[in-house]
N, C-alpha and C positions, 0 to 999 in steps of 0.2 A: 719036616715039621709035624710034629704031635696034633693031633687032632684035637686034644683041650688047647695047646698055643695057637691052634687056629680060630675055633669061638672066640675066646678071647681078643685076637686081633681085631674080628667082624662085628665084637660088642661094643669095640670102644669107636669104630668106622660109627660117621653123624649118618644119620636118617636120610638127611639130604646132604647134598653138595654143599658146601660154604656157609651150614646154619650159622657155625659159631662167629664168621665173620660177619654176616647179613643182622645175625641177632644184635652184636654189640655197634653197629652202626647204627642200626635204630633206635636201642634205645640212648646213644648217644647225641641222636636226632634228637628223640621226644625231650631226654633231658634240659636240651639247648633251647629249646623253644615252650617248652612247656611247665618241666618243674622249675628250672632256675629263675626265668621269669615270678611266679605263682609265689619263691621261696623270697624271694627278694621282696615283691609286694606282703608276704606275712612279717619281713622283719624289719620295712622300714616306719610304719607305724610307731613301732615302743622305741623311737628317737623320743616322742613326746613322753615319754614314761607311762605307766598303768594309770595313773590319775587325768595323763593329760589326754592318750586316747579316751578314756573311759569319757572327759568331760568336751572332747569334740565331738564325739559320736552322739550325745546326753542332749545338744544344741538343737532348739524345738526346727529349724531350718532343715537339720540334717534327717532327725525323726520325720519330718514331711516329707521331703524328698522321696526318702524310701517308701513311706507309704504312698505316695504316689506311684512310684516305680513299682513296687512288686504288685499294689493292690490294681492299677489298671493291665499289668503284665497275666494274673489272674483271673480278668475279668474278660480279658479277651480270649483266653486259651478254652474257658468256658465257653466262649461264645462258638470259637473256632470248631470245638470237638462237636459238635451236632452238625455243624453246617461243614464242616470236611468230609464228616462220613458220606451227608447226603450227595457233596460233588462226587466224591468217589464213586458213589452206587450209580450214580449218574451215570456218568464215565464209563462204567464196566458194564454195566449190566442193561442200559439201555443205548436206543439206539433212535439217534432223532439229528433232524438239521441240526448243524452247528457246533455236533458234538469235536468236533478233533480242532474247532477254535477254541473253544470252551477248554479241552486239555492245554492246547497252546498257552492261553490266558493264565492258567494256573501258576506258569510257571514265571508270570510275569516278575513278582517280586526281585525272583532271585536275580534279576538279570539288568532288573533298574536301579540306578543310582536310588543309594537312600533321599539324598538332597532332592533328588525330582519327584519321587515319591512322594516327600513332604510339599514340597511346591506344589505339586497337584493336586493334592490330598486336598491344602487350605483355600485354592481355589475353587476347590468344587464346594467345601461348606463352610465357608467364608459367609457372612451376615448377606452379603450382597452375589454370593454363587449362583452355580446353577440349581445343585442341593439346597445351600444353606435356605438361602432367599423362601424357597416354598416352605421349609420347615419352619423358620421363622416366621413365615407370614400364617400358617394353616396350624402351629401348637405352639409357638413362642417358644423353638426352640433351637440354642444358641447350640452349635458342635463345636467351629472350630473356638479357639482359645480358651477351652475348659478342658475338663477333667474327661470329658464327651470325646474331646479332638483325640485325645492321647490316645484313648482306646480303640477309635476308627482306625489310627494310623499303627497300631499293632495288632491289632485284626488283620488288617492287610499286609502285613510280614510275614504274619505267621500262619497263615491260612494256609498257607502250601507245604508247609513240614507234614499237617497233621493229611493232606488228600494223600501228599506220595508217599506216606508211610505205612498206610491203609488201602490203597490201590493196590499193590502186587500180591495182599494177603488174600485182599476179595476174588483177585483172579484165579487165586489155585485153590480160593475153597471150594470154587463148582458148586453144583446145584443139588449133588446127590443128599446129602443132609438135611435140605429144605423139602427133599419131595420124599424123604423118607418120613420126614414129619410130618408133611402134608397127608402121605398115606396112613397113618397113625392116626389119624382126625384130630392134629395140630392147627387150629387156625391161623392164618397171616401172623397176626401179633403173635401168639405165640411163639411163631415158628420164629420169628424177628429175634424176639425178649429170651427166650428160652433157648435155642442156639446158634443164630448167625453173631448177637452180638456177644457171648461167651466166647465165642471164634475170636472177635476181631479185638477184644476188651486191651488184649497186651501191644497190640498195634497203636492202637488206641493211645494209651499211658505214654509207646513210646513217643507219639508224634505229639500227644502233648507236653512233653516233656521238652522235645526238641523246639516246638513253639514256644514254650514260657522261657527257656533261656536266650530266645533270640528276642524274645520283648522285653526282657529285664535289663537286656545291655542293648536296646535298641536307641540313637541317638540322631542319626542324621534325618531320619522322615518324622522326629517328634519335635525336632527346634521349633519346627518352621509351623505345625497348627498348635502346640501349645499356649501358647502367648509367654513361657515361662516364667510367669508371675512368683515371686519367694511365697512361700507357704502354702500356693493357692496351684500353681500348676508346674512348677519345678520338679525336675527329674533328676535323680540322683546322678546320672553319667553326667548332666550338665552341670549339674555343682560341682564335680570331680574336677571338670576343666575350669570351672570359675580358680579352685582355688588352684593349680597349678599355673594359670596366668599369674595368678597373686603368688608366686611361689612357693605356694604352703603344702609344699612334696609332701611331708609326712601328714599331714591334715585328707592330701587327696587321699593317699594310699590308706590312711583310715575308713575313707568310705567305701575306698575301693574292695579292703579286706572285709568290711559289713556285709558289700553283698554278696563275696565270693561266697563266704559263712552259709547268709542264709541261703543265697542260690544251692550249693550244693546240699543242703537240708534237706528243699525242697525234693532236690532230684532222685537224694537217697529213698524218701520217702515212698517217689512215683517208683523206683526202684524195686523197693521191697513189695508192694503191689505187684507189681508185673511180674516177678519170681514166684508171689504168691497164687498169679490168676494161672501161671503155668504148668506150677504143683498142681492145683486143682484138676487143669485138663486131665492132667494124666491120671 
């Protein structure tokens, strides 16, 4: 054999063993579970036609909905990104009683039923809780069955996306960047504002990211403090299933494709951020 018909042989040989079959399994996988799904909720919608999604989606009910959903799903992720970092820094960087419960704890969400989640959640600020009761009685102030509840109850979903996505980066940034700035005559803040959190900014985006799509489709720990009032404290997932009880399939799948829409908007958007804070590093 000619020494060109042997290259040849060895170029068209896969990289690995079995890529080509491993490849087309997977994405036969993602297919099956992921785009035909997705393809199916894009195209049962325009059963109603362009007029008649256009004028379910248009329904002031369906408009609240969403704006309840994205705008408490935002308002927690916000809240989550400061208060994740600090468990984080907690976590790694110090060292005190209680700390490997406090890791433990973190991980609670993942691992509790949403439904008890939400039971527990409305018991503790409930009017007459162990919370509700003192904030009620010390600022007259109602959490569960308002717009308050919703956010508490997706505060604590997603509070754990955004520590474990920002713990492993804190871990391997070391300290030598901090004390090189410190020997710079960097003071704390600085050293913080100017490069730990440049460091951690795309950790950051992700774990926010991963938080706000697990509050926007979050359902089972919001029934139960919402009060799910129409207009007042309704959540789009739960109008999704009001109107599939009611049979109104293309009606769900209309809200259902709204928020896929804007969800992934959203996501593009933390997306192009995060590519952009990594250009910059470099």
């Amino acid at each position: 054999m000619s020494a060109t018909a042997l290259l040849g042989r060895r170029s068209r040989v896969a990289p690995v063993p079995g890529l080509g079959l491993t490849l087309g399994i997977t994405l036969a996988w993602v297919g099956l579970i992921v785009v035909i799904p997705l393809a199916a909720l894009a195209i049962k919608p325009w059963e109603l036609g362009v007029a008649g999604v256009a004028q379910s989606l248009a329904e002031p009910r369906v408009l609240s909905a969403l704006a309840v959903s994205f705008g408490a799903a935002l308002l927690a992720t916000l809240v989550n990104l400061p208060l994740g970092l600090l468990l984080a820094w907690a976590i790694v960087r110090l060292d005190f009683p209680g700390r490997r419960i406090l890791d433990s704890v973190i991980d609670l969400p993942f691992s509790l039923p949403t439904a008890v989640a939400g039971i527990a959640l409305t018991a503790l600020f409930a009017p007459n809780g162990w919370l509700g009761a003192p904030l009620m009685a010390a600022f007259g102030w109602q959490v569960a069955y308002t717009q308050a509840g919703i956010a508490v109850a997706l505060i604590f979903v997603g509070l754990p996306f955004i520590v474990r996505t920002v713990e492993p980066v804190l871990r391997d940034l070391g300290r030598d960047a901090e004390e090189a700035a410190a020997t710079l005559g960097a003071t704390r803040p600085q050293t913080l504002g100017r490069v730990v959190l440049p460091m951690l900014a795309p950790a950051l985006l992700t774990g926010a990211g991963l938080a706000f799509a697990r509050a926007v489709g979050e359902y089972g720990s919001v029934i139960f403090i919402a009060g799910n009032v129409p207009m007042v404290t309704e959540i789009a997932p739960l109008l999704i299933v009001i109107r599939l009880e009611q049979f109104d399939y293309a009606g769900a799948a209309a809200v259902g494709l709204a928020m896929l829409v804007l969800s992934f908007a959203i996501l593009l958007i933390l997306n192009l951020l995060q590519r952009r804070l990594r250009r910059g590093r470099r």
